[in-house]
N, CA, C and O atoms as a GROMACS GRO file, in nm:
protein
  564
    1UNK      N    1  12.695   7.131   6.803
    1UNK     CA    2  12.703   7.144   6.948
    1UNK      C    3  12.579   7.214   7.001
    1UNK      O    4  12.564   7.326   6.953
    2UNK      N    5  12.492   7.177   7.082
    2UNK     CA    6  12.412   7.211   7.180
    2UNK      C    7  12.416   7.305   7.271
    2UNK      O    8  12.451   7.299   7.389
    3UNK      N    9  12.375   7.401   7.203
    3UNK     CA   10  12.417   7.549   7.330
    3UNK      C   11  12.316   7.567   7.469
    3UNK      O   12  12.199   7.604   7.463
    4UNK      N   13  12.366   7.542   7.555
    4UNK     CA   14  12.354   7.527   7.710
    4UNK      C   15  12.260   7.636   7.720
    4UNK      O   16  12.267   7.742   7.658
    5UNK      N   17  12.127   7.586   7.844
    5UNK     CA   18  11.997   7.694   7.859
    5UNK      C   19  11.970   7.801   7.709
    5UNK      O   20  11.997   7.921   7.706
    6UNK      N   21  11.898   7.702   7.566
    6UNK     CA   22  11.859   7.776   7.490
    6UNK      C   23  11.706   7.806   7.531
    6UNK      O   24  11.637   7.890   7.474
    7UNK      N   25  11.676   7.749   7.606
    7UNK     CA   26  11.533   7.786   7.618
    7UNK      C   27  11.539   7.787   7.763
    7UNK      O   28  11.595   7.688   7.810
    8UNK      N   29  11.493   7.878   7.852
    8UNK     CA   30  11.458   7.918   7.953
    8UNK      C   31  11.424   7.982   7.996
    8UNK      O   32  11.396   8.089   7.942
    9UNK      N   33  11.403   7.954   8.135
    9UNK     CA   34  11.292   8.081   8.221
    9UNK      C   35  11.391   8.074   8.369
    9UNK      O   36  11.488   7.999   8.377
   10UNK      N   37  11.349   8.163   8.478
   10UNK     CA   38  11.395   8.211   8.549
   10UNK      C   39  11.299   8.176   8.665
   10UNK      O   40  11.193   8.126   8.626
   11UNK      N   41  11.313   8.194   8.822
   11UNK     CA   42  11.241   8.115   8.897
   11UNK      C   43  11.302   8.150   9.024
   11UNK      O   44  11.404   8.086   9.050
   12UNK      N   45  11.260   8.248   9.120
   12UNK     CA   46  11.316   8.323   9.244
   12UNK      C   47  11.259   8.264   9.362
   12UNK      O   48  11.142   8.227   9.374
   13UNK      N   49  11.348   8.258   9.445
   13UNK     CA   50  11.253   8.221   9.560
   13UNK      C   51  11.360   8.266   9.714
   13UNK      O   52  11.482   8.258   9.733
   14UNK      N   53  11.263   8.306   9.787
   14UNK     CA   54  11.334   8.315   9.904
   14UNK      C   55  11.378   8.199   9.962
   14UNK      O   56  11.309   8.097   9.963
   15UNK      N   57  11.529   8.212  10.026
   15UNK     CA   58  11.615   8.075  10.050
   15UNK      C   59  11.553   8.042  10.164
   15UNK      O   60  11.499   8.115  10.247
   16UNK      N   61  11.569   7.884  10.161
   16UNK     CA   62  11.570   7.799  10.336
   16UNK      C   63  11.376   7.792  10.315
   16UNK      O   64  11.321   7.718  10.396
   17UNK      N   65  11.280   7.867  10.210
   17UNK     CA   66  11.156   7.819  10.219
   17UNK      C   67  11.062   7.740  10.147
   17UNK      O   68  10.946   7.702  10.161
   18UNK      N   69  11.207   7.725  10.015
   18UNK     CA   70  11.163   7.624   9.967
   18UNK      C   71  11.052   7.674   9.876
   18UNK      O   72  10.981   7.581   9.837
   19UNK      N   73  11.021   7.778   9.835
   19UNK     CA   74  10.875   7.782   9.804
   19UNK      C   75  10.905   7.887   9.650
   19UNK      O   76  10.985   7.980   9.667
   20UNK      N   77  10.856   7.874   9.538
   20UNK     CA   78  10.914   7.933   9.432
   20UNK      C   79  10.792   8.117   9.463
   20UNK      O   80  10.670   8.138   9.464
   21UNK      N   81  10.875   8.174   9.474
   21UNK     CA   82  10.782   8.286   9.445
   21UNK      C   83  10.761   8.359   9.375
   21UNK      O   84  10.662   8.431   9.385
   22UNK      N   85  10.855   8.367   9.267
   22UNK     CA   86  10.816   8.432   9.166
   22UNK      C   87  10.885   8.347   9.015
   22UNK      O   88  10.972   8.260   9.006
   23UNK      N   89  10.811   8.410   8.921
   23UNK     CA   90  10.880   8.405   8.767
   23UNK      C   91  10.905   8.530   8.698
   23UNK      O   92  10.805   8.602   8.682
   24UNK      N   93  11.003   8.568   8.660
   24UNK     CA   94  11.095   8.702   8.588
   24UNK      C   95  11.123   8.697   8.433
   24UNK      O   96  11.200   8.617   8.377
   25UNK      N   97  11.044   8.801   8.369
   25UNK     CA   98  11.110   8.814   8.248
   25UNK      C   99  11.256   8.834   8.193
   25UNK      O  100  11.312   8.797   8.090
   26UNK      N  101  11.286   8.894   8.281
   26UNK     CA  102  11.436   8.928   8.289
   26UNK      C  103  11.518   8.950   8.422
   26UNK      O  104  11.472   8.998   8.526
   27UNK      N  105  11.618   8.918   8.407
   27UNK     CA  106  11.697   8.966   8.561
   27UNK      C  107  11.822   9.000   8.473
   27UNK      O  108  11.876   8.917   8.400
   28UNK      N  109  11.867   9.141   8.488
   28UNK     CA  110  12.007   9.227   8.505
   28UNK      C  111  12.059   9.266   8.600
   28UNK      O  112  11.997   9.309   8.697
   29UNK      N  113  12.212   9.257   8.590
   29UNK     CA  114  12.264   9.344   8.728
   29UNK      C  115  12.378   9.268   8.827
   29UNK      O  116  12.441   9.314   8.922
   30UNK      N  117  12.378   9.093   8.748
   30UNK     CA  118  12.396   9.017   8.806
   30UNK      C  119  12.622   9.033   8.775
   30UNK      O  120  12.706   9.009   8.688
   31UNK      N  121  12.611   9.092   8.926
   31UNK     CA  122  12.793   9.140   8.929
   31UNK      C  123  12.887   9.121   8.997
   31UNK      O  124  12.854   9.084   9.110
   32UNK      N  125  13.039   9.134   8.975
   32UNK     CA  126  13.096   9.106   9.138
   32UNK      C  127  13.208   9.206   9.084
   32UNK      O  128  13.231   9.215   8.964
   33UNK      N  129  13.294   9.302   9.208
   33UNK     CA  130  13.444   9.324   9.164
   33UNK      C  131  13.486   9.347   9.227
   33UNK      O  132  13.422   9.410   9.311
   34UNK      N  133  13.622   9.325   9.253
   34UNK     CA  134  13.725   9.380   9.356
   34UNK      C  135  13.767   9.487   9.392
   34UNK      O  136  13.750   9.557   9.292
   35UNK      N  137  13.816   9.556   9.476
   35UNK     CA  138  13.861   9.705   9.459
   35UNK      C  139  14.024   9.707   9.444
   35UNK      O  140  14.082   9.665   9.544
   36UNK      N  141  14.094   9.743   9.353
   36UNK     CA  142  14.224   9.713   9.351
   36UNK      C  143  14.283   9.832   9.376
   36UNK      O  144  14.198   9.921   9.373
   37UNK      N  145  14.410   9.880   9.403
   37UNK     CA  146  14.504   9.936   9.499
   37UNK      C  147  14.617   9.951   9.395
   37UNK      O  148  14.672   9.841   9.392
   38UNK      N  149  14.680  10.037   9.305
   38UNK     CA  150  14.841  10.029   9.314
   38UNK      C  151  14.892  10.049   9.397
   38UNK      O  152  14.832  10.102   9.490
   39UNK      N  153  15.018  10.022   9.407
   39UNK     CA  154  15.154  10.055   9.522
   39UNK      C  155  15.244  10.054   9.417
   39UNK      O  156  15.245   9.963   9.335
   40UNK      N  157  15.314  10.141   9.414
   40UNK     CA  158  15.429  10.144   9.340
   40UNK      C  159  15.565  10.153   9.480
   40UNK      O  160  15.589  10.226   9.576
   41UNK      N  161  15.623  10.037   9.417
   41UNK     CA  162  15.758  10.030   9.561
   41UNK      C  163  15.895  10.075   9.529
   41UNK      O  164  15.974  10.013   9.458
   42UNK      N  165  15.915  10.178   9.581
   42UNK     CA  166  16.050  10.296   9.509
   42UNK      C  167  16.171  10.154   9.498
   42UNK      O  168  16.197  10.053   9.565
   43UNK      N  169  16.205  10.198   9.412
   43UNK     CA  170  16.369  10.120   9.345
   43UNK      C  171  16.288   9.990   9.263
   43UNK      O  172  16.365   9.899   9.232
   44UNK      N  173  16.170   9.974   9.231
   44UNK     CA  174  16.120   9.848   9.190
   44UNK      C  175  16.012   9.960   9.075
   44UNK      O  176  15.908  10.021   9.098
   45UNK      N  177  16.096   9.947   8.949
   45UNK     CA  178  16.040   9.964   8.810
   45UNK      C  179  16.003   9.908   8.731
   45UNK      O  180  15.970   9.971   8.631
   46UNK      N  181  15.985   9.747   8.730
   46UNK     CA  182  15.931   9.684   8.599
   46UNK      C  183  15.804   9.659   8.688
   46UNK      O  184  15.760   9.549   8.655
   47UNK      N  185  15.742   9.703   8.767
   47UNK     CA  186  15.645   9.646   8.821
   47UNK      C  187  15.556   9.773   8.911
   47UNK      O  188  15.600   9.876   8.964
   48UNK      N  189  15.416   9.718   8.902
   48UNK     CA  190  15.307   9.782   9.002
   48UNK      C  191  15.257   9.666   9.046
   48UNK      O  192  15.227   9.564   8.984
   49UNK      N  193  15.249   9.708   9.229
   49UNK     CA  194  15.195   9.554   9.316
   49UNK      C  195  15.049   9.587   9.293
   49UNK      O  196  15.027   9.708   9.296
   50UNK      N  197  14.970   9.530   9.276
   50UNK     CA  198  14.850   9.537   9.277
   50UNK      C  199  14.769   9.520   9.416
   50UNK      O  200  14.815   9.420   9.470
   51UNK      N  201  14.668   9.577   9.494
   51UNK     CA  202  14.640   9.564   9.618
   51UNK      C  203  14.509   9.543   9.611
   51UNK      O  204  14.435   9.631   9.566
   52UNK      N  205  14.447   9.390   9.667
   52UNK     CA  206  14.315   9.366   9.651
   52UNK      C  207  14.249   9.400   9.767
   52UNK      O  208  14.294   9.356   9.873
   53UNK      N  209  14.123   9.490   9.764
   53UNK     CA  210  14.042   9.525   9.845
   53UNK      C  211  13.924   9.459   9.839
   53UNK      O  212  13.925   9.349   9.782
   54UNK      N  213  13.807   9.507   9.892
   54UNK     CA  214  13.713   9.521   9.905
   54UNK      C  215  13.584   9.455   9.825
   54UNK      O  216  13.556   9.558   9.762
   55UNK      N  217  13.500   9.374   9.787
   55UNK     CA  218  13.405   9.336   9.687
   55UNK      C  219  13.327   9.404   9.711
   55UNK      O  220  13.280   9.428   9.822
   56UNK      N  221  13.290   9.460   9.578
   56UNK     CA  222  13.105   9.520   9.546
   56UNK      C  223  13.074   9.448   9.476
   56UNK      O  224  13.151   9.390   9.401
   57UNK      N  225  12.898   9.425   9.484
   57UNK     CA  226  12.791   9.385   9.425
   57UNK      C  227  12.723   9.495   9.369
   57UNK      O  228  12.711   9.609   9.413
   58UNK      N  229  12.664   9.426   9.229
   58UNK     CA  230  12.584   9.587   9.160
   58UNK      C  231  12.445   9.503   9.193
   58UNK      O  232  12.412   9.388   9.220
   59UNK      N  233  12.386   9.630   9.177
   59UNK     CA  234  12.217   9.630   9.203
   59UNK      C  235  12.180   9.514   9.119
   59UNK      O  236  12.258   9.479   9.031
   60UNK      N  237  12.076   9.456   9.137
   60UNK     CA  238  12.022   9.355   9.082
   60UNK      C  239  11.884   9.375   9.044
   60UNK      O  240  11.805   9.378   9.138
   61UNK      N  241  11.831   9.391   8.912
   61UNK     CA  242  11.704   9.430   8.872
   61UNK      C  243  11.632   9.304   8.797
   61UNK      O  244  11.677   9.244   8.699
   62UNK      N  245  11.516   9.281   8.864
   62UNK     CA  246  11.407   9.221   8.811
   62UNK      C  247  11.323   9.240   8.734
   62UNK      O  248  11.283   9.356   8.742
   63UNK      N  249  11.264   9.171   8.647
   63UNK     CA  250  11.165   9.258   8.570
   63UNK      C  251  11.068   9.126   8.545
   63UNK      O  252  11.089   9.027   8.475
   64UNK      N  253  10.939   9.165   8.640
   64UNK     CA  254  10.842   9.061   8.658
   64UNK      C  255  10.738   9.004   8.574
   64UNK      O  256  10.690   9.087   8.496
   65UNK      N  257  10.707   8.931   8.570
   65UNK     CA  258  10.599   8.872   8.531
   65UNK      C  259  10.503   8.793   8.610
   65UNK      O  260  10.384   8.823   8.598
   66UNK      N  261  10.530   8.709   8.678
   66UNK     CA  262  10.411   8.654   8.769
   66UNK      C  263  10.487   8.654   8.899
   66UNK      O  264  10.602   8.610   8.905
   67UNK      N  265  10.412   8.713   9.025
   67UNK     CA  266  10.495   8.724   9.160
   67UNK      C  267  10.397   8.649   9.254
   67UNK      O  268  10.284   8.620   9.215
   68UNK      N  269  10.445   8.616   9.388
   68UNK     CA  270  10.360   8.567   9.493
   68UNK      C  271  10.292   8.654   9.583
   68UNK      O  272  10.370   8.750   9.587
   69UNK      N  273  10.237   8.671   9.625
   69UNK     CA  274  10.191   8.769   9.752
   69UNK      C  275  10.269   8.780   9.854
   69UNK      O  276  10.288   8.887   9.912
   70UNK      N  277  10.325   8.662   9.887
   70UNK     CA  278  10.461   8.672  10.000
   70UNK      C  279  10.561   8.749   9.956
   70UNK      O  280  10.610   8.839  10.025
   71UNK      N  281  10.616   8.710   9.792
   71UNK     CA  282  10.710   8.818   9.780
   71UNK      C  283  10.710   8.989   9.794
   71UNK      O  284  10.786   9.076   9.834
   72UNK      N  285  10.583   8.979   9.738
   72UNK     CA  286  10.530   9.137   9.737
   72UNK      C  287  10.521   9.192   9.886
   72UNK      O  288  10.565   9.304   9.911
   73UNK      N  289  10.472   9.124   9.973
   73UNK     CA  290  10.458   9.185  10.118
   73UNK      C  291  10.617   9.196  10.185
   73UNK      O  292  10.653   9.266  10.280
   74UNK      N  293  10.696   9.105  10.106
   74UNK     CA  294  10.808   9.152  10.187
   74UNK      C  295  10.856   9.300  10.154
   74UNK      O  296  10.884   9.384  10.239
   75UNK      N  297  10.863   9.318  10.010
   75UNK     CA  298  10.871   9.415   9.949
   75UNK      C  299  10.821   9.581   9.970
   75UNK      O  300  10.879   9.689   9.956
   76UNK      N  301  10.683   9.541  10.011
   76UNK     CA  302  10.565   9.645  10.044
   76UNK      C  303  10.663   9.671  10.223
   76UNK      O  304  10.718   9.774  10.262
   77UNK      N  305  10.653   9.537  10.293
   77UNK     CA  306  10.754   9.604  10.456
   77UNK      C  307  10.853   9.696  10.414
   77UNK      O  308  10.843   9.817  10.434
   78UNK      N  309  10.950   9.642  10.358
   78UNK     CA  310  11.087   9.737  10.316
   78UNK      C  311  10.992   9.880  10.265
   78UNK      O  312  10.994   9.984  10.331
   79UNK      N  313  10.948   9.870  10.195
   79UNK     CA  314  10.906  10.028  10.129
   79UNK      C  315  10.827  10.106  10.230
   79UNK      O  316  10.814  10.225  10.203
   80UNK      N  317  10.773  10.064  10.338
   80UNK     CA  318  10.716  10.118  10.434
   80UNK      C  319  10.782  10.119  10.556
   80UNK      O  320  10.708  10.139  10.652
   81UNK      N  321  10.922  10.100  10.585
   81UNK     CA  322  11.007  10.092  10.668
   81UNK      C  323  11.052  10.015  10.793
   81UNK      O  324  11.106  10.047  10.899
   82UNK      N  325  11.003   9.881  10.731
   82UNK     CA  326  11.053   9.762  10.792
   82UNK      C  327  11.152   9.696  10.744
   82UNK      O  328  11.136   9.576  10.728
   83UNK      N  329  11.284   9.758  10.709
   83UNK     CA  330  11.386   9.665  10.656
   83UNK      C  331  11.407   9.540  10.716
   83UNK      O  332  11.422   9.545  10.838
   84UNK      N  333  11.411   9.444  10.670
   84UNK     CA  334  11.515   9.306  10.662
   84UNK      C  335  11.545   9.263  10.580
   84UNK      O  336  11.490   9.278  10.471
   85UNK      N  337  11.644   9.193  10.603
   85UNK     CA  338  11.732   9.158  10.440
   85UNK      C  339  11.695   9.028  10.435
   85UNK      O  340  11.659   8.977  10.542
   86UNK      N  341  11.695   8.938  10.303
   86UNK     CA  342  11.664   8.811  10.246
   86UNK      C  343  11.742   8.752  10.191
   86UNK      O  344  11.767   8.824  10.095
   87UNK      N  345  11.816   8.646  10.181
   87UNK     CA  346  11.864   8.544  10.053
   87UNK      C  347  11.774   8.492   9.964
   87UNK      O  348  11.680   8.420   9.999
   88UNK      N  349  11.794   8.522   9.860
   88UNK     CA  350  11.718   8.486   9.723
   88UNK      C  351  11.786   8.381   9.624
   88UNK      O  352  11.904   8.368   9.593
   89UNK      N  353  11.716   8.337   9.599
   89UNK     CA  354  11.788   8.164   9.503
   89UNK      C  355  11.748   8.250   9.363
   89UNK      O  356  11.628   8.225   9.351
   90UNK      N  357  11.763   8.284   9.320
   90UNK     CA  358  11.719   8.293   9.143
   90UNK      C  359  11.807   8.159   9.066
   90UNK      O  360  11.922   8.122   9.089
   91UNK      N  361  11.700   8.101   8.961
   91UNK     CA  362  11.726   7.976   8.891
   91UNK      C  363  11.715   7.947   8.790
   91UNK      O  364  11.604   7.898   8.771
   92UNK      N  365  11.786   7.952   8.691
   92UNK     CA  366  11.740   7.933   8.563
   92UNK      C  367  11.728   7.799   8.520
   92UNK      O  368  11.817   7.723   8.559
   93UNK      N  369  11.619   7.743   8.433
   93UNK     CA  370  11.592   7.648   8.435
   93UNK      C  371  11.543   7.588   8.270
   93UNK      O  372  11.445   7.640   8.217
   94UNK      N  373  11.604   7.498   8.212
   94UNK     CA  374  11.601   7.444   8.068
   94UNK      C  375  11.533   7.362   8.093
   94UNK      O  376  11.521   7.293   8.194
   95UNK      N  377  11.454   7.364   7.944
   95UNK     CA  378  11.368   7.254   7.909
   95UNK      C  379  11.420   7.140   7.907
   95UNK      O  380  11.324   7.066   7.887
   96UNK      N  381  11.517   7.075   7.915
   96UNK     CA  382  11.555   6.920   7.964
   96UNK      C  383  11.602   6.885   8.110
   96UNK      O  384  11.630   6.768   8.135
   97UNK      N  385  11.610   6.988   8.212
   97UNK     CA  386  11.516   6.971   8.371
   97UNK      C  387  11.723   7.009   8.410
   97UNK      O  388  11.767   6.961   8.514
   98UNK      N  389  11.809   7.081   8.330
   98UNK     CA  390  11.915   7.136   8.385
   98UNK      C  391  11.896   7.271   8.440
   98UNK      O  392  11.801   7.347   8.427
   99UNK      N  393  12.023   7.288   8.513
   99UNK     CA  394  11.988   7.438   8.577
   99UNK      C  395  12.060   7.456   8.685
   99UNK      O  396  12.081   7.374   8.774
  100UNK      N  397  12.128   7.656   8.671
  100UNK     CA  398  12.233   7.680   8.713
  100UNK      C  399  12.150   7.821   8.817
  100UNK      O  400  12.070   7.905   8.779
  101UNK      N  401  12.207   7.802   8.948
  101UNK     CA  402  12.160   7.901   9.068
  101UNK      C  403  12.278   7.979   9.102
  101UNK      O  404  12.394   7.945   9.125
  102UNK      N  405  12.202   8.123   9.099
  102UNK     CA  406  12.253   8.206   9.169
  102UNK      C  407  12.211   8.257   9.322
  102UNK      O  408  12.094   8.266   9.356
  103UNK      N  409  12.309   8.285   9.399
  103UNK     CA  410  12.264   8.296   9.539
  103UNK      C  411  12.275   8.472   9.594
  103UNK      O  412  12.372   8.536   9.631
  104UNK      N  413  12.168   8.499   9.583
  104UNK     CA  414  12.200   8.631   9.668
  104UNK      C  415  12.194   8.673   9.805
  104UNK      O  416  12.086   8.698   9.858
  105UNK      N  417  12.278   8.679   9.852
  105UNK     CA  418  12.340   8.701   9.977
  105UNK      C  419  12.267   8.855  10.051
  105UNK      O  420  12.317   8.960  10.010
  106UNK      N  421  12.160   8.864  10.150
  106UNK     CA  422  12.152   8.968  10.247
  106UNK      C  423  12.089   9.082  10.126
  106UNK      O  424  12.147   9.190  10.119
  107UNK      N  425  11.972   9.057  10.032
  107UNK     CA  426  11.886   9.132   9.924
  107UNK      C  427  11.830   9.190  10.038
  107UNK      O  428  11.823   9.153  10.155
  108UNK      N  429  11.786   9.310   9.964
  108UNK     CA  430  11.711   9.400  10.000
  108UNK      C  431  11.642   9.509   9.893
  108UNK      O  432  11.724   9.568   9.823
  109UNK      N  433  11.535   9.535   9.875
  109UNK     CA  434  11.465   9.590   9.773
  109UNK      C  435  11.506   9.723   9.832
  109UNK      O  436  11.533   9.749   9.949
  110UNK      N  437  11.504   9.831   9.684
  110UNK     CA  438  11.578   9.933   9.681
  110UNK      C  439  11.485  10.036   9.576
  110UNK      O  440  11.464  10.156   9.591
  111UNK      N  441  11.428   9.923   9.438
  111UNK     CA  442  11.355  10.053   9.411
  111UNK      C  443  11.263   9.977   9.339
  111UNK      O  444  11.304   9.866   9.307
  112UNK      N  445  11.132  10.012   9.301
  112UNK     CA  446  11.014   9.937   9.249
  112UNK      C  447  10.980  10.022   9.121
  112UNK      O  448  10.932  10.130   9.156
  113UNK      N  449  10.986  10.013   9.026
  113UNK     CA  450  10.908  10.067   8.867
  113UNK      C  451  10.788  10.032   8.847
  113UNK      O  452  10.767   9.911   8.841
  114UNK      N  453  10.668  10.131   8.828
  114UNK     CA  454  10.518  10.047   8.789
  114UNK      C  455  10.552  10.041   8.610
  114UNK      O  456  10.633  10.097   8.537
  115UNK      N  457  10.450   9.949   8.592
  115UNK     CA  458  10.432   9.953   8.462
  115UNK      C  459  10.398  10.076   8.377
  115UNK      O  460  10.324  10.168   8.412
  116UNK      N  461  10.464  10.066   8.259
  116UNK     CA  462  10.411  10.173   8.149
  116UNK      C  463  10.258  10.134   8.074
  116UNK      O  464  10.232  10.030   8.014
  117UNK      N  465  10.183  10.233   8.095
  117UNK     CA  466  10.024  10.226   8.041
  117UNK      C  467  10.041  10.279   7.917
  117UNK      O  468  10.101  10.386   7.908
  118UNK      N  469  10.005  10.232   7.831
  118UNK     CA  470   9.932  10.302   7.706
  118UNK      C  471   9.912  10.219   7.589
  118UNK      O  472   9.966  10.133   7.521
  119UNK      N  473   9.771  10.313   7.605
  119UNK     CA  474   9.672  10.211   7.535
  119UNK      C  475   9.714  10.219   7.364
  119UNK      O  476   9.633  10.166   7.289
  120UNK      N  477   9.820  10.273   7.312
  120UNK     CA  478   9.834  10.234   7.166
  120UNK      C  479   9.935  10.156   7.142
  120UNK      O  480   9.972  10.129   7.028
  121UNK      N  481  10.009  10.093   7.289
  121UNK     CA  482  10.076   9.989   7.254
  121UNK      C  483  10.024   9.870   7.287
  121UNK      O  484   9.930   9.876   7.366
  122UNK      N  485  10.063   9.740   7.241
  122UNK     CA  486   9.976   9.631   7.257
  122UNK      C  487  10.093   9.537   7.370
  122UNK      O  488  10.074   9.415   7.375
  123UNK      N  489  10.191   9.590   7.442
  123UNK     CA  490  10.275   9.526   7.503
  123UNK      C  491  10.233   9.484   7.677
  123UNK      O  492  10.156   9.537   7.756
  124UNK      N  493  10.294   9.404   7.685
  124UNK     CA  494  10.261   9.327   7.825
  124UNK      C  495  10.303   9.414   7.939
  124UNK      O  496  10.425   9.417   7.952
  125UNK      N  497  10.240   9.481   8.020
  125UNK     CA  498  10.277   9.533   8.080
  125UNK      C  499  10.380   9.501   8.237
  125UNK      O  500  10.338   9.406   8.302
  126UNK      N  501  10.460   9.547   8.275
  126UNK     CA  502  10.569   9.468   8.329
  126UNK      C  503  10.581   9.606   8.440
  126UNK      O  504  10.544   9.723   8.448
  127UNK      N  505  10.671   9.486   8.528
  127UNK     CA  506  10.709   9.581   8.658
  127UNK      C  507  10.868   9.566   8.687
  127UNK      O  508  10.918   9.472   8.624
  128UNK      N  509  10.954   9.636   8.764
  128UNK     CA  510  11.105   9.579   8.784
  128UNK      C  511  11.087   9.625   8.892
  128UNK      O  512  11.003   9.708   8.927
  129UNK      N  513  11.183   9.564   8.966
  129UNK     CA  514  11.256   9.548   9.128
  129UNK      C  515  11.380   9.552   9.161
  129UNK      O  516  11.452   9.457   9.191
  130UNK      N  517  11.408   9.670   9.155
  130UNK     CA  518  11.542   9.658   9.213
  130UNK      C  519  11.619   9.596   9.315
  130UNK      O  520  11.595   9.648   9.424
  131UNK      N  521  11.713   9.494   9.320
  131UNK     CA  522  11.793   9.478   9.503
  131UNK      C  523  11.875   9.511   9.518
  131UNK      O  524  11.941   9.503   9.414
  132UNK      N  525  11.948   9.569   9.627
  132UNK     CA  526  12.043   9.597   9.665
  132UNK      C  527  12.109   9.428   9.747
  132UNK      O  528  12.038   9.376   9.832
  133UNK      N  529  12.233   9.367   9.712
  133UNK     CA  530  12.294   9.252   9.773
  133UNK      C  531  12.444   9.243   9.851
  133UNK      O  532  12.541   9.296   9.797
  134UNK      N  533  12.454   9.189   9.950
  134UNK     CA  534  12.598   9.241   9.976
  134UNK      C  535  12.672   9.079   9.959
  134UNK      O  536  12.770   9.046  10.027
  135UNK      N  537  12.614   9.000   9.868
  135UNK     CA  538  12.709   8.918   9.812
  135UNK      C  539  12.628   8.832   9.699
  135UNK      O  540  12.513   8.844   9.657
  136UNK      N  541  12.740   8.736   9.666
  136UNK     CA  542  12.674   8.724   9.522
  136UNK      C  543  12.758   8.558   9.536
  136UNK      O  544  12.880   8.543   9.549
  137UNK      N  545  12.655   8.448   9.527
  137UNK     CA  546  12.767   8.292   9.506
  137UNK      C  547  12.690   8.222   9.364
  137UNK      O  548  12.578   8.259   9.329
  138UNK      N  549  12.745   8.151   9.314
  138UNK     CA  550  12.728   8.034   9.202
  138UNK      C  551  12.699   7.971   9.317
  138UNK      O  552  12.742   7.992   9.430
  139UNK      N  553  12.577   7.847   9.253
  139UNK     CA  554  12.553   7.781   9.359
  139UNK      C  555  12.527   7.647   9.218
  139UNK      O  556  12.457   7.667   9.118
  140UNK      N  557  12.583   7.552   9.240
  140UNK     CA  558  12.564   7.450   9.157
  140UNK      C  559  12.540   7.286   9.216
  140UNK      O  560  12.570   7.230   9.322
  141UNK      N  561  12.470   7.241   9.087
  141UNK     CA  562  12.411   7.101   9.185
  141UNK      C  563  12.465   6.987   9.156
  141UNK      O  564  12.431   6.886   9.218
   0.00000   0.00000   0.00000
């Protein structure tokens, strides 16, 4: 059996522009959960009602490798105190042209990591991006 996206890469882009802006070594973070509630209802013992609240999204961290200049300037506004929020397509994409999207709903950059320097390691030096999202969809084609 053929195990689904053995080889891939990743591929971000701000939604509605169509335009790929970045490629990611990694993306973590990717979450959803409910907020649940007991109620316990007097004279009713084999049971707890369960009470669904609220969805959170966890932070969503990037960890870059090649970015656009557009992405970065949006990034650089937010950090200099021009918030607006973005939808972001992140895409993973297999070498036989399949591929499964995630949609992030109302991103907003939250925290930026520079790379680690040093010169006795021989490793690629890398950056991460944190977002903050207030939703999270499967988006399939």
């Amino acid at each position: 059996m053929q195990q689904p996206f053995a080889s891939f890469n990743f591929q971000v882009e701000i939604c509605n522009e169509g335009k790929v802006l970045a490629l990611f070594q990694e993306v973590t973070g990717l979450s959803a959960s409910i907020e649940v509630t007991d109620l316990k209802e007097g004279g009713v013992n084999s049971t707890t009602h369960k009470l669904i609240g609220h969805a959170s999204y966890g932070n969503v961290t990037l960890k870059r490798g090649l970015i656009d200049t557009e992405f970065i300037q949006w990034v650089n506004n937010v950090l200099n105190g021009t918030v607006y929020r973005k939808d972001i397509l992140i895409t993973i994409n297999d070498d036989s042209g399949e591929h499964i999207s995630y949609k992030l709903l109302n991103a907003v950059p939250v925290k930026w990591d520079g790379p680690n320097l040093n010169v006795m390691n021989d490793s690629i030096a890398t950056e991460s991006l944190e977002l903050a999202i207030e939703g999270l969809v499967l988006v399939t084609q």
